[in-house]
PAMI-496013 format. One record per residue (C-alpha): residue number from 1; residue in one letter; x, y, z. Coordinates in steps of 0.05 Angstrom, whole numbers, plus 5000, padded with zeros to 4 digits. Example, Ala and Ser with C-alpha at 12.3 -4.5 7.8 and 13.67 -1.06 7.14 Angstrom:
BEGIN
+-----+--------+------+------+------+
: num : residu :    u :    v :    w :
+-----+--------+------+------+------+
:   1 :      a : 5246 : 4910 : 5156 :
:   2 :      s : 5273 : 4979 : 5143 :
+-----+--------+------+------+------+
# end
This chain:
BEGIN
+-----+--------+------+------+------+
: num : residu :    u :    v :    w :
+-----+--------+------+------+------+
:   1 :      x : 3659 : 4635 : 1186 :
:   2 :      x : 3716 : 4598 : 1157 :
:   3 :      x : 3763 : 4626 : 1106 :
:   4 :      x : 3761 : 4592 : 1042 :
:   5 :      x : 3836 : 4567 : 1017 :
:   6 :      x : 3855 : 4536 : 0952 :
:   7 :      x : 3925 : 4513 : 0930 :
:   8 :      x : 3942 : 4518 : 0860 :
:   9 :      x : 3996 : 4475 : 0855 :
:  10 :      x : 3984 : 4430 : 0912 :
:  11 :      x : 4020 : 4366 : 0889 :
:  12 :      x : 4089 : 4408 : 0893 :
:  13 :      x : 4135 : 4408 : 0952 :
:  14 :      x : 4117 : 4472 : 0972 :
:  15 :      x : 4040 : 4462 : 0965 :
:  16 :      x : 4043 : 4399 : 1002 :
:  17 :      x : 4084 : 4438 : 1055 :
:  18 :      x : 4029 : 4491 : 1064 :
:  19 :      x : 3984 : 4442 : 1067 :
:  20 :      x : 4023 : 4400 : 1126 :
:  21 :      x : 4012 : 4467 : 1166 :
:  22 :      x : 3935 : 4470 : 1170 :
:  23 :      x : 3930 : 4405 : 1202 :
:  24 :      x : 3885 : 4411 : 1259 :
:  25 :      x : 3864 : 4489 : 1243 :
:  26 :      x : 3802 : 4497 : 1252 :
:  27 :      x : 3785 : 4573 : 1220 :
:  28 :      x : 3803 : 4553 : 1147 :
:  29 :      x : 3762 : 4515 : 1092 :
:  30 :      x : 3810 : 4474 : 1050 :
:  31 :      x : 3782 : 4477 : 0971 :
:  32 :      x : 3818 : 4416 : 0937 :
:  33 :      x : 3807 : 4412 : 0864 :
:  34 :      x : 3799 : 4340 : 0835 :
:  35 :      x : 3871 : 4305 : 0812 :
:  36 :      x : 3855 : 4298 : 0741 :
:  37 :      x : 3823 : 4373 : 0736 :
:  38 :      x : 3885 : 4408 : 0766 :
:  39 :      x : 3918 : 4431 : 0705 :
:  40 :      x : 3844 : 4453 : 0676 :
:  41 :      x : 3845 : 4527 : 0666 :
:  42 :      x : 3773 : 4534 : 0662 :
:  43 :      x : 3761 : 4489 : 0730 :
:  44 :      x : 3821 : 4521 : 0776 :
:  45 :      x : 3783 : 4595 : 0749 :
:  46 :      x : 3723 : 4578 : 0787 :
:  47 :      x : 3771 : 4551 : 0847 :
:  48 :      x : 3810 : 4614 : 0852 :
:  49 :      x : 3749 : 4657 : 0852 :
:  50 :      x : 3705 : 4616 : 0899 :
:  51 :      x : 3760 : 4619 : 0953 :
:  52 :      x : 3786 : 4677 : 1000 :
:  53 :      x : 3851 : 4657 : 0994 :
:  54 :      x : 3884 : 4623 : 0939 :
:  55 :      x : 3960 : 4604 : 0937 :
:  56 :      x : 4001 : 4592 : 0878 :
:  57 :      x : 4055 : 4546 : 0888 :
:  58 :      x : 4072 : 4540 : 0802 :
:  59 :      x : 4127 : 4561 : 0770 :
:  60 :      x : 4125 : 4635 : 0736 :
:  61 :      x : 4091 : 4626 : 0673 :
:  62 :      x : 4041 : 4587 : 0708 :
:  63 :      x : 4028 : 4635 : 0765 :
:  64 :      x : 4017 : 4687 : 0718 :
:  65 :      x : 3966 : 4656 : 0684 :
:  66 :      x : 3927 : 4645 : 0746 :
:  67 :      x : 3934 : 4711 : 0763 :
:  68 :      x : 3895 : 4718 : 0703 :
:  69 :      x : 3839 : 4687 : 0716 :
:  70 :      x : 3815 : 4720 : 0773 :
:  71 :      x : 3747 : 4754 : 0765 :
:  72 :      x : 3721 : 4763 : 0839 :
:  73 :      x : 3758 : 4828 : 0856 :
:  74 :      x : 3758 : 4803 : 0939 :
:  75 :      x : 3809 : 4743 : 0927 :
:  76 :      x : 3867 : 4752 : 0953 :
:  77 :      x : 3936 : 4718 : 0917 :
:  78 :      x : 3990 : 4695 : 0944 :
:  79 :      x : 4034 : 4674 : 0902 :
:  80 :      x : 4107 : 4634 : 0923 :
:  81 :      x : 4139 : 4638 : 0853 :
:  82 :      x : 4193 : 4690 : 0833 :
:  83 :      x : 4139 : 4714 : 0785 :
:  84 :      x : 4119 : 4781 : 0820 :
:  85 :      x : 4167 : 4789 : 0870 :
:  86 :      x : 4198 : 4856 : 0848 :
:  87 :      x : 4131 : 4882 : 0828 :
:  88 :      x : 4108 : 4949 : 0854 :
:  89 :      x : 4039 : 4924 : 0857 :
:  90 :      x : 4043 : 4864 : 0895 :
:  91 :      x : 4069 : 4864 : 0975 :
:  92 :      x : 4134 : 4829 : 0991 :
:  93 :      x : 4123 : 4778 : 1036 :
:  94 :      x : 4176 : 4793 : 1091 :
:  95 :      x : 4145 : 4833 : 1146 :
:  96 :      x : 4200 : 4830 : 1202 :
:  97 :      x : 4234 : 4882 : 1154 :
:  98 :      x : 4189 : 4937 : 1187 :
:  99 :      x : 4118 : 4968 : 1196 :
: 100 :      x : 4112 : 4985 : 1117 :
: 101 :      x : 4115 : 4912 : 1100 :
: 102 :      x : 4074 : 4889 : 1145 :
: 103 :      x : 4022 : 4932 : 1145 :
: 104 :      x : 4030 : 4927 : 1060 :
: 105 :      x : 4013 : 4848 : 1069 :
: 106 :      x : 3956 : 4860 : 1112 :
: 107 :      x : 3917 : 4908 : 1061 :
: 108 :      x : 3939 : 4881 : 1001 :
: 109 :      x : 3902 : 4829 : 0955 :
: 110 :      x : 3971 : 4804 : 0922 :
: 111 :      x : 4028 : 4785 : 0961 :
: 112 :      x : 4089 : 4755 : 0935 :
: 113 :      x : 4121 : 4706 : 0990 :
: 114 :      x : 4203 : 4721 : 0981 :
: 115 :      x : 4254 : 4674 : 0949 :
: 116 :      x : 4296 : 4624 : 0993 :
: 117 :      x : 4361 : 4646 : 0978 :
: 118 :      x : 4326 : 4711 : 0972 :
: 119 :      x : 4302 : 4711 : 1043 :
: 120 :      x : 4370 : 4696 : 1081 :
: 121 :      x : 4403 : 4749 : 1043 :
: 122 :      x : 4357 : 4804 : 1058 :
: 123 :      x : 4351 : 4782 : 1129 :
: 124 :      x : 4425 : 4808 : 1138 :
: 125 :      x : 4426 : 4862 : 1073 :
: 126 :      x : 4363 : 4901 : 1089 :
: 127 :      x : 4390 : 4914 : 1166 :
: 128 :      x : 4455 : 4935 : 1148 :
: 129 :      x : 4440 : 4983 : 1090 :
: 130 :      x : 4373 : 5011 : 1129 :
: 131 :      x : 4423 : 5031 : 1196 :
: 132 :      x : 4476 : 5056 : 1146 :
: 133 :      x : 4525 : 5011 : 1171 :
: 134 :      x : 4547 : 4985 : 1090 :
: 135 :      x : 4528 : 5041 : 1044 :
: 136 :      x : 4487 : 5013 : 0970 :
: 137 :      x : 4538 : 5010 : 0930 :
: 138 :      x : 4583 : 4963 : 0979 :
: 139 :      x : 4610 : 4906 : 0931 :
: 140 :      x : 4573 : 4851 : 0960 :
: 141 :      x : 4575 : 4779 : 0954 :
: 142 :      x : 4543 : 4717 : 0987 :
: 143 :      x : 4543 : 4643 : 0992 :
: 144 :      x : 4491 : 4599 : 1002 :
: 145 :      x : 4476 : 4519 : 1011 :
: 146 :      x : 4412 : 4484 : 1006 :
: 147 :      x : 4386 : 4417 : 1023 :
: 148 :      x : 4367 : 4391 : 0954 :
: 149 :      x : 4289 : 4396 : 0965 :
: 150 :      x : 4293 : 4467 : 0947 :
: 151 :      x : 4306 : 4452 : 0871 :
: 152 :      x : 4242 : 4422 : 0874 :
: 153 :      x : 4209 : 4358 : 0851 :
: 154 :      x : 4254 : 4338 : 0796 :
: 155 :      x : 4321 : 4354 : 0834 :
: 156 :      x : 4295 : 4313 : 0901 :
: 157 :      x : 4279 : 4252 : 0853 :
: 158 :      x : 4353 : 4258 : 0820 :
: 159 :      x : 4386 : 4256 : 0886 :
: 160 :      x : 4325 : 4207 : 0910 :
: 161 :      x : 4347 : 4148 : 0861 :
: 162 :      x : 4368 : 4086 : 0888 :
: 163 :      x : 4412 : 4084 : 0821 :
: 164 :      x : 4432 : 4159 : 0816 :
: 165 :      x : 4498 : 4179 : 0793 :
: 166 :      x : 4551 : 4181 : 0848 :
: 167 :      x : 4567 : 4260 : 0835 :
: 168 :      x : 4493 : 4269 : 0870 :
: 169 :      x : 4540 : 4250 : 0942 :
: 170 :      x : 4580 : 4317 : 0931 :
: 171 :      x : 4568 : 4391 : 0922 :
: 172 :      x : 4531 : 4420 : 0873 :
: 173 :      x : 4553 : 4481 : 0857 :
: 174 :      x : 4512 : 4521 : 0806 :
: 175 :      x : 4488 : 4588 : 0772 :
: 176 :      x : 4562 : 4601 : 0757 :
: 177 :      x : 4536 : 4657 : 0700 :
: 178 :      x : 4510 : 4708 : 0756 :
: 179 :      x : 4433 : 4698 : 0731 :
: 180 :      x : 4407 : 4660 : 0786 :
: 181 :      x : 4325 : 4677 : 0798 :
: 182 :      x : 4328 : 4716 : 0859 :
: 183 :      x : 4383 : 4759 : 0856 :
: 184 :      x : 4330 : 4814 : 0823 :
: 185 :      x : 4293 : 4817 : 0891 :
: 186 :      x : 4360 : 4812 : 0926 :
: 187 :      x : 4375 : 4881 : 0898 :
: 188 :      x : 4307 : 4914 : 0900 :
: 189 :      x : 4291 : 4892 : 0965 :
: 190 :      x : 4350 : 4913 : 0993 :
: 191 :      x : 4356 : 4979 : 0950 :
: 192 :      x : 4431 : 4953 : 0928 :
: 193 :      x : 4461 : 4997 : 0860 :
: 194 :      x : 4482 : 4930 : 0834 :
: 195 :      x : 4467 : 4862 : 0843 :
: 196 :      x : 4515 : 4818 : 0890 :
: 197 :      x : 4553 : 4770 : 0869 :
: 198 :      x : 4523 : 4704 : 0891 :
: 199 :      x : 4547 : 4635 : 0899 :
: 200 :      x : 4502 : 4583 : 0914 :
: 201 :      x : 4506 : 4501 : 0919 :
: 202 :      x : 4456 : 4446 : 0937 :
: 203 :      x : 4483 : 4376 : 0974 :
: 204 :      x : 4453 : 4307 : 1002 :
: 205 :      x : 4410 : 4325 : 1048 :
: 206 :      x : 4334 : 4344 : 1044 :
: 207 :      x : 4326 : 4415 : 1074 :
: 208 :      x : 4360 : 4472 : 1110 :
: 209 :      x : 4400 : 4524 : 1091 :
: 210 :      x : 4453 : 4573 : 1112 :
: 211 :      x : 4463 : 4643 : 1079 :
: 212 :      x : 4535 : 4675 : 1078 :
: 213 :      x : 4549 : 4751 : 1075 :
: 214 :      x : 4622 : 4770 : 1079 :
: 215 :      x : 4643 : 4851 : 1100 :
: 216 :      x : 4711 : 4886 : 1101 :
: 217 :      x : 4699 : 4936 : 1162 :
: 218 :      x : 4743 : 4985 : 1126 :
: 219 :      x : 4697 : 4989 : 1072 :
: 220 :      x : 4634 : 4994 : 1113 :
: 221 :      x : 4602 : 5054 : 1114 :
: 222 :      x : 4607 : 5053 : 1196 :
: 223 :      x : 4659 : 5024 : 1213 :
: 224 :      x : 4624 : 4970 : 1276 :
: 225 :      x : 4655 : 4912 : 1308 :
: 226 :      x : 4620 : 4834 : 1300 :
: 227 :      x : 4594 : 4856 : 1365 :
: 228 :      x : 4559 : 4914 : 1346 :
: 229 :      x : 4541 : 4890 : 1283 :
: 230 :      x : 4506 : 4836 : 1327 :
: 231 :      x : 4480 : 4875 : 1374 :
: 232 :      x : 4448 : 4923 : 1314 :
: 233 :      x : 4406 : 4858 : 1284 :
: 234 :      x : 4385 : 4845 : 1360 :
: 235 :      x : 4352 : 4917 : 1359 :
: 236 :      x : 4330 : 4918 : 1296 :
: 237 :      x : 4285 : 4851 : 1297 :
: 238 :      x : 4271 : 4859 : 1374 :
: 239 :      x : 4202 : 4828 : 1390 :
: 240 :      x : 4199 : 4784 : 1318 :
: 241 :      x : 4185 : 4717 : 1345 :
: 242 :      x : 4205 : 4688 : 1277 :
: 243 :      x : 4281 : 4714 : 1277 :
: 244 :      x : 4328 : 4695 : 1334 :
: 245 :      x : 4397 : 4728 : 1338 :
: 246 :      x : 4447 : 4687 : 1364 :
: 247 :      x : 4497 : 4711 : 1413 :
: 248 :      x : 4567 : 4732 : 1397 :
: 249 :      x : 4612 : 4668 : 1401 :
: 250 :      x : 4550 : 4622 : 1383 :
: 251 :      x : 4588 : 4591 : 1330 :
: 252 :      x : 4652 : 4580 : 1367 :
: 253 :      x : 4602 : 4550 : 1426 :
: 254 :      x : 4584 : 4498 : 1373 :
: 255 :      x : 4653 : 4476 : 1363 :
: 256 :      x : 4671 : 4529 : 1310 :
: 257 :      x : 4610 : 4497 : 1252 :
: 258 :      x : 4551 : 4514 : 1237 :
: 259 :      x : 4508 : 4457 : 1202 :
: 260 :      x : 4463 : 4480 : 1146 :
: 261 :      x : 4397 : 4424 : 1164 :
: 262 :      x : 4406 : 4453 : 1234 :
: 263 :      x : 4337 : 4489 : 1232 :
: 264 :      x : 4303 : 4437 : 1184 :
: 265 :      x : 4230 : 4424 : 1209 :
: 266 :      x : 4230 : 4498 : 1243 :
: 267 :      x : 4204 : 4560 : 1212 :
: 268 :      x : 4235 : 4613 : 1238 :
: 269 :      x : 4306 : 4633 : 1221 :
: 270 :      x : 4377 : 4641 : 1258 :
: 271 :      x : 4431 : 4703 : 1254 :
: 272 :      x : 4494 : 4688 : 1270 :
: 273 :      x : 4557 : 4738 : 1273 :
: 274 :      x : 4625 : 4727 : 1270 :
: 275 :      x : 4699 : 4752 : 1255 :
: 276 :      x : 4746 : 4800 : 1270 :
: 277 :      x : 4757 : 4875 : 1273 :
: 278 :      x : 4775 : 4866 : 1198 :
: 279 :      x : 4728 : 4815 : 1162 :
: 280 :      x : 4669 : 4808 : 1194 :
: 281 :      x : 4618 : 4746 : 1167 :
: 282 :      x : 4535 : 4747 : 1184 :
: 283 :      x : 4493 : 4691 : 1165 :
: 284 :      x : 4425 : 4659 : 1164 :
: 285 :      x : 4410 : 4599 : 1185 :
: 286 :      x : 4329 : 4570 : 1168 :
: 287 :      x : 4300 : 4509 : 1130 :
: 288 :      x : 4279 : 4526 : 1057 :
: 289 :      x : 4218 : 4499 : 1050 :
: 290 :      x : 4196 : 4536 : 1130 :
: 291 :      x : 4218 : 4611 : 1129 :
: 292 :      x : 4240 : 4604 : 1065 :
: 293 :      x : 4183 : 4580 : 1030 :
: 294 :      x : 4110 : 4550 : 1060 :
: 295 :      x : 4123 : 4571 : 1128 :
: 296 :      x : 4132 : 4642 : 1098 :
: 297 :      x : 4069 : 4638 : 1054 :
: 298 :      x : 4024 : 4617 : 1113 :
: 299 :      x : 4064 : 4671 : 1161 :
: 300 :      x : 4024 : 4720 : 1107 :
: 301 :      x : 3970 : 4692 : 1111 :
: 302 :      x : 3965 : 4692 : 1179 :
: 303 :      x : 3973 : 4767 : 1176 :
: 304 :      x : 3915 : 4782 : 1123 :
: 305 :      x : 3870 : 4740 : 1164 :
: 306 :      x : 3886 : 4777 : 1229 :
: 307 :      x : 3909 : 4716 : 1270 :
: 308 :      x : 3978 : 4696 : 1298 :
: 309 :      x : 4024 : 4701 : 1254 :
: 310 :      x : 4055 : 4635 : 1278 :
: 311 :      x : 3984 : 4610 : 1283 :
: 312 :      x : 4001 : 4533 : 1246 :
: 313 :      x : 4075 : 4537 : 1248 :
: 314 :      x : 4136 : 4503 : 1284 :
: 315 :      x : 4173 : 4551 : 1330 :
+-----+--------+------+------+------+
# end
């Protein structure tokens, strides 16, 4: 029997991503809700509850009121806003962080699929604190950049416009104030005393991003070399066919760069590590709308239906 999946919010970039992936699948039953009914709360209720599965791709307020309106206690959410990620109740959609994730996805009904940003940064945090290599209270800080597709429709039709202002042909650098939407899962995630400090910028090109995480080794809480430090996140995601580790010198193999669209098209996500016996710098390396986004949400999917996790996706 096919599995019965609806996409609340299917006209967004993300919803049109996850739909991209089930071309060709053959074990799902796509529920599309007429055009001019999308935004009807009464006709996406009986959506939601006549499917298995039901992803919302809305933004928070939105997702929360679908979560509302579910009445058949066997659907099963999953939601890609920032709306629930921090909630207790809900499993975090990143499983490679170990067995407790995982198997939390697979037996839960609501699953919150992680942040972007969100996602690179824990990729390196979550290791690091877990093997007691940076204790949680190390002063961290991070910088990002993101193909402009991950500020959604209305950013990708600024930079889109034939007649767009020139400034869209440089960096944008934003959430200078320290608020930015996914630094509270970037703490809780990680189990950080306080959140980083976070810098992150969008620039002309559609997707693909790279995730920055600087260290001191003499204020780690082990001191390690970029080799071990390397070799650690080779051990520690061993076997997860989603995260590749690169090896030490990678970057200097490329020429000494590291282009952010490098993985765009790809869902899994790169590690790199780099540096000296004093400053040591690890980073991710994934497309924003793959790992960090649709490819994520049908990864978890995947799981809760029992199939290959990479079942539908580009590795």
């Amino acid at each position: 029997m096919k599995t019965k999946i609806f996409i609340d919010g299917s006209e967004g970039t993300t919803g049109l991503r996850i739909f991209e992936r089930f071309e060709g699948r053959d074990d799902i039953e796509l529920l599309k809700i007429p055009t001019e009914l999308r935004k009807d709360p009464a006709e996406i209720s009986k959506y939601i509850n006549a499917s298995d599965i039901t992803f919302l791709c809305l933004p928070d307020a939105a997702a929360i009121e679908a979560v509302s309106l579910v009445t058949n206690e066997n659907v099963i959410i999953i939601d890609t806003s920032t709306a629930h990620r921090t909630n207790e109740d809900w499993a975090y959609g990143y499983p490679e962080l170990g067995e407790k994730f995982r198997n939390k996805i697979k037996n839960s009904k609501r699953i919150a699929v992680p942040g972007c940003y969100a996602t690179g940064f824990i990729t390196l945090a979550y290791p690091l604190i877990e093997q007691g290599i940076i204790a949680e209270d190390y002063p961290v800080s991070a910088f990002a950049v993101s193909g402009y597709s991950g500020g959604g429709k209305k950013l990708i039709g600024e930079y889109e416009n034939p007649d767009r202002d020139k400034k869209y042909g440089s960096a944008r650098m934003y959430a200078w104030g320290q608020t930015h939407k996914h630094l509270k899962e970037m703490q809780k995630i990680t189990g950080l005393t306080r959140q980083p400090l976070f810098s992150p910028l969008t620039t002309d090109y559609y997707s693909g991003m790279v995730v920055e995480l600087p260290l001191y080794t003499d204020l780690l809480k082990t001191k390690k070399t970029p080799e071990e430090i390397r070799d650690m996140f080779a051990k520690f995601y061993e076997g997860e066919k989603f995260i590749k580790v690169m090896p030490f010198g990678a970057d200097v193999e490329a020429g000494g760069v590291i282009f952010s669209d490098g993985c765009s098209g790809w869902d899994g996500i790169e590690i790199y590590v780099t540096g000296n016996e004093d400053r040591v710098v690890v980073a991710t390396r994934f497309d924003n709308l793959g790992k960090g986004a649709s490819g994520a949400a049908v990864q978890c999917m995947n799981i809760v239906m029992g199939c290959d996790e990479a079942k539908g996706l580009n590795l």
